[in-house]
N, C-alpha and C positions, 0 to 999 in steps of 0.2 A: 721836928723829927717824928714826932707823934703822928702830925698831920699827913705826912707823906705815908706813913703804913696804913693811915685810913684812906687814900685815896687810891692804893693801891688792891687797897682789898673790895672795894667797890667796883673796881674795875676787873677785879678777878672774877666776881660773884656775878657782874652784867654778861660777860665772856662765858662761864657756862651755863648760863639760863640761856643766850642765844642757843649756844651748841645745842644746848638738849631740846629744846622748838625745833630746830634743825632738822635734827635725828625721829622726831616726831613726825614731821610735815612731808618727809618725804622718805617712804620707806625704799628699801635695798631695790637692787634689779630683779633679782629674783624673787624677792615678795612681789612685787607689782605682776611680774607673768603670771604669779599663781593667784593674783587677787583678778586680774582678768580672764584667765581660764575658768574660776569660779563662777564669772557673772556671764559667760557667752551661755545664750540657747540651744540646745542640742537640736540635729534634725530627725525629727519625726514626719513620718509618713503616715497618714490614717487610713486615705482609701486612694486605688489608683484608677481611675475612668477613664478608658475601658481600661480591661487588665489583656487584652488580647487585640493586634490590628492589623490592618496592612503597613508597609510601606507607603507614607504618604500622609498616612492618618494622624492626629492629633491624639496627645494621650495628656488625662491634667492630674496631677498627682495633690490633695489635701493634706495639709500638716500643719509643721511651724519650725523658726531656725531658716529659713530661707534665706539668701542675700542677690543682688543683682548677680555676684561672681558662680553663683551655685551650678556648676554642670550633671549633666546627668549621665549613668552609662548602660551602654546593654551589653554583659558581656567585656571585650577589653575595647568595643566600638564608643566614643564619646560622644555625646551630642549635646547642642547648646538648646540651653532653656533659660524661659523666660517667667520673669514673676508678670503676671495676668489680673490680680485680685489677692482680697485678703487672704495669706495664709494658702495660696495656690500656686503652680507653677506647670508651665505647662511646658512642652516639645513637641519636635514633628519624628514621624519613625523614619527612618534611614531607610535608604533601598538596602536590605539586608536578606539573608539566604532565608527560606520558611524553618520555624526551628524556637525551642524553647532559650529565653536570652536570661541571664540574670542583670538586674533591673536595682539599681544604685542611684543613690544622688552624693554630689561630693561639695567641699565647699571651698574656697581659698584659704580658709586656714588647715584647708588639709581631713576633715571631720567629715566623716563619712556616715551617711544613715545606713539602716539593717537593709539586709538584701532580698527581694525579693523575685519570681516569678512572672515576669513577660511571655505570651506568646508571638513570635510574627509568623503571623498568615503569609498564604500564600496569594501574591496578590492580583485581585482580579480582574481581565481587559472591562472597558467600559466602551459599549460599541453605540453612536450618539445619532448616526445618519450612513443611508446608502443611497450613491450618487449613480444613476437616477436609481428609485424605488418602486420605479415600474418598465416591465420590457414587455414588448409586443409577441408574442407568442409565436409570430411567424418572422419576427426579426433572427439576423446572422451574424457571421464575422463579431466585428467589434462593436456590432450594435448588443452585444447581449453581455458585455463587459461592465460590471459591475463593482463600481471601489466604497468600501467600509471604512468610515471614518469613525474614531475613538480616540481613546488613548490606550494607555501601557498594552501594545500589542507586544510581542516578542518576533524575533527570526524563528523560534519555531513553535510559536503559536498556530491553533489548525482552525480551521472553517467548516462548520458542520452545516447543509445544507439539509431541512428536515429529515434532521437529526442522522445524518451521514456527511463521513468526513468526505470534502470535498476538492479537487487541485486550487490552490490559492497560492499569490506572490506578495510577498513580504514588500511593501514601502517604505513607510514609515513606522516609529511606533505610534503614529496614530492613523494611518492607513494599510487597507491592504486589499487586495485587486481580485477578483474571480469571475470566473466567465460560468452563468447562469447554464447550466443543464437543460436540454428537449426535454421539456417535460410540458405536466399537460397547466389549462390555464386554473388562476384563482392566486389566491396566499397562500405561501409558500415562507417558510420560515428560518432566520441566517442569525447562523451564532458563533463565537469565538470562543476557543478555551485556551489557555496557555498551557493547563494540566486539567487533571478530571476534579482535583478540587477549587479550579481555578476558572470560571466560566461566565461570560457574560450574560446577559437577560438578552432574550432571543426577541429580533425584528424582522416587522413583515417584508416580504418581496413581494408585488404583484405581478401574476405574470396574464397580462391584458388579452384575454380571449374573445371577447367582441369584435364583432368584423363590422368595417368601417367601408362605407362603399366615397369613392371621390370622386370617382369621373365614371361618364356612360358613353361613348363613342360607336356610332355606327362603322362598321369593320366590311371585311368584302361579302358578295352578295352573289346569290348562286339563283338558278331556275324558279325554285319557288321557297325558295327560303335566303335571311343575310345573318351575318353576325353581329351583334349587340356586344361589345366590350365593354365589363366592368371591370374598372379599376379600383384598388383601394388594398386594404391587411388585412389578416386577418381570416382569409378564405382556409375551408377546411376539403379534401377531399369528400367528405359526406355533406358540407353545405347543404341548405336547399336555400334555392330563390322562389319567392312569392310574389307572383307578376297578377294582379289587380284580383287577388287570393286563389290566384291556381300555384300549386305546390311542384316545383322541377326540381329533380336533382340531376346528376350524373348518370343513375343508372335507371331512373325510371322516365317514361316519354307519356307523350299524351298520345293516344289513338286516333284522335282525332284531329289533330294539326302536325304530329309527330315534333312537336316540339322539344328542346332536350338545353340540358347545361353540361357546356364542358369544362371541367377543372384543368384551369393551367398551371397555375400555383398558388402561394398563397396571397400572391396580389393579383389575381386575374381571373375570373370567371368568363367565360363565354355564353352567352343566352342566344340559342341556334332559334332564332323567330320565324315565322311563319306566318305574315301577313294577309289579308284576304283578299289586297287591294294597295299601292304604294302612297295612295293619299296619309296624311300623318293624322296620328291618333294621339290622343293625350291615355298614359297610361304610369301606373305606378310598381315601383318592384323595391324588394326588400329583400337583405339577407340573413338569414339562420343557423346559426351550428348546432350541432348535437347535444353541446349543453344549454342550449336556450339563448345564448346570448344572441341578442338581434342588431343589426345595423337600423339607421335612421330608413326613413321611408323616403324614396325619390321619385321626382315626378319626371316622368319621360314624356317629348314630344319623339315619335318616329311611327315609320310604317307600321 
């Protein structure tokens, strides 16, 4: 009888030394939440580079508490971010309005860092090439049409032609079309704004005012004089030609051959010659505009 109340009390005394290990090893539910809320990292932000962007731009935020689930926001706008390096994290900005944002990172369990101070710019076209970047001066029509390639153009994005707003048509947002202005030759300069704080860096247009001579054809022939057709761009009413260095223009003649040039257009000059004799002469003629620009020198066989 004895033996049985010792074995029973042996097994009473095994029974709550388990329980109390038990009750040790594995504490409540709600201890456990609040022993892990204890040990998670807060998030902290140290510096944000830049603290101001475009739309498009990279911004990387320094701190700690980061996790892969971590978003960031500007504003009630979400945006996903990436850990990038120790204790960084970075995003892209949202096409978002120009405008100061408040600037949050959040985390999956809900824990939010302090807020601070975003600006998004307003943001700026980037104009990369214009197809072609050179027009002949005495070129027309659709020969003087001219497309701007970039990016973030807008529908009412303007085209300032040095430094006047200009008629231009909208393409794409990375193109957009205008037909170059009579104006006179050299560089000449093409810029995009989408607003006045919003403007791309200004590219050359040349507008080609050298005259180019291509063809010389003998034309019809009178008593004592024929015509000499030059062909080629580039001609200017004030031209002068210089026929083996005698100076003709338009309005002044030689006294002594009454030799003369007449202006057709800007591909045509007429050279009214005045030979001494029909046998053929080797001779040379060049042409000149007002601002100096000169054509190649050509060798002519005629009377």
């Amino acid at each position: 009888m004895l033996f049985r109340h010792t074995i029973s009390a042996i097994l009473l005394a095994v029974t709550l030394t388990v329980a109390a290990y038990g009750a040790t090893a594995k504490p409540l539910p709600a201890q456990a939440d609040q022993n892990r809320a204890e040990n998670i990292t807060p998030i902290t932000v140290l510096s944000i580079i830049p603290a101001q962007g475009e739309p498009g731009g990279n911004v990387t935020l320094y701190g700690g508490g980061f996790t892969s689930e971590t978003t960031g926001f500007l504003g009630n706008f979400e945006v996903a971010a990436r850990i990038v390096g120790a204790k960084q994290l970075s995003f892209e900005i949202p096409n978002l309005a120009p405008g100061l944002y408040a600037l949050f990172l959040k985390r999956e369990d809900n824990s939010t860092s302090k807020i601070y101070n975003f600006t998004v710019l307003p943001q700026k076209p980037i104009v990369t090439a214009l197809q072609p970047d050179r027009v002949d001066l005495c070129s027309s029509g659709r020969e003087r049409d001219v497309v701007i390639t970039g990016r973030h153009f807008k529908e009412n994005s303007m085209v300032f032609f040095d430094g006047a707003v200009i008629k231009s048509r909208f393409i794409t947002s990375e193109a957009i079309s205008l037909t170059v202005p009579d104006i006179a030759g050299g560089l000449h300069q093409v810029q995009v704004k989408n607003s006045e704080e919003a403007s791309s860096m200004a590219i050359a247009l040349l507008i080609d005012a050298k005259p180019e001579i291509l063809s010389i054809t003998q034309g019809d022939e009178f008593v004592n004089y024929y015509n000499l057709i030059i062909s080629g761009k580039n001609f200017l009413q004030n031209s002068v030609l210089i026929v083996d260095g005698k100076r003709l223009s338009g309005l002044a003649t030689n006294s002594n051959e009454q030799e003369k040039l007449v202006y057709v257009d800007c591909s045509i000059l007429i050279y009214q010659r005045h030979p001494y004799d029909t046998a053929p002469k080797n001779f040379r003629v060049q042409v000149i505009n007002s601002s100096g620009a000169e054509s190649s020198v050509i060798q002519v066989t005629a009377p």
